[in-house]
N, C-alpha and C positions, 0 to 999 in steps of 0.2 A: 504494500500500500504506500509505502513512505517512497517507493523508487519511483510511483505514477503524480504524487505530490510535487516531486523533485522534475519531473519531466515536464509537468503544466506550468512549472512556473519558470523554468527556462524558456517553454515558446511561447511564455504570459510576456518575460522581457523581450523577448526577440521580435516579439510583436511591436511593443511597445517601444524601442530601439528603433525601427523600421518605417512606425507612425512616424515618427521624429523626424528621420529623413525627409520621409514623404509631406510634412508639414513644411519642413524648410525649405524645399521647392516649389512647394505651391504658395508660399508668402510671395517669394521672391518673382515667381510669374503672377501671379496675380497682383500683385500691388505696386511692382516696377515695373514689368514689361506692360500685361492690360492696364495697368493705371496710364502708365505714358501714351500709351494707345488713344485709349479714350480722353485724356486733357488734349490730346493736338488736334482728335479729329472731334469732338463734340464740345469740346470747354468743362466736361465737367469730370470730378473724380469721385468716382461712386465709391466710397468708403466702406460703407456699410454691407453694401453687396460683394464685395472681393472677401470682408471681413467674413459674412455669413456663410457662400461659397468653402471658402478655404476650411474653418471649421466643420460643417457637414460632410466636404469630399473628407476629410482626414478622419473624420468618425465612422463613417463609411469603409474608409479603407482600413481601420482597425478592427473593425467588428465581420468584416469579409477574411483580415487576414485570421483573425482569431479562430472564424469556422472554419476554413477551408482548412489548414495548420493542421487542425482538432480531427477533422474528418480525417485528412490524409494520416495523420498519425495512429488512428484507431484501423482505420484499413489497411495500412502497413502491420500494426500490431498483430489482426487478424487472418493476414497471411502468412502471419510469420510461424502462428501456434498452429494453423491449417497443413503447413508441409509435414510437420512434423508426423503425421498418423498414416 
């Protein structure tokens, strides 16, 4: 039990490692590059919407990595006790 403990909270950080990343990419496009975008060709910088964007894609992409992670790791598990017989 203590070794599946030890394995979820490894791909709990690895997830959350990865969010990270992927948060720091999407600050950086969304708020410099479409920010700059949108002030030269509209005049306005939509703040609030880059801000909300970025927040949702990154919760999105933590909670996607977290199942997919989860799945692959219990079907990797379950083939692995499957060769065995």
């Amino acid at each position: 039990m203590r070794k599946n403990d030890n394995r979820f909270r490894e791909q709990l950080k690895s997830s959350f490692e990865s969010t990270q990343l992927f948060f720091a990419v999407c600050v950086i496009v969304s708020f410099i590059v479409k920010g700059s975008i949108d002030l030269f060709t509209t005049g306005h910088y939509f703040f609030l919407n880059y801000l909300w964007f970025t927040l949702s894609g990154c919760a999105l992409y933590f909670i996607g990595d977290v199942i997919l992670m989860g799945g692959y790791n219990h079907f990797k598990q379950k083939n692995r006790h499957n060769k065995g017989l």
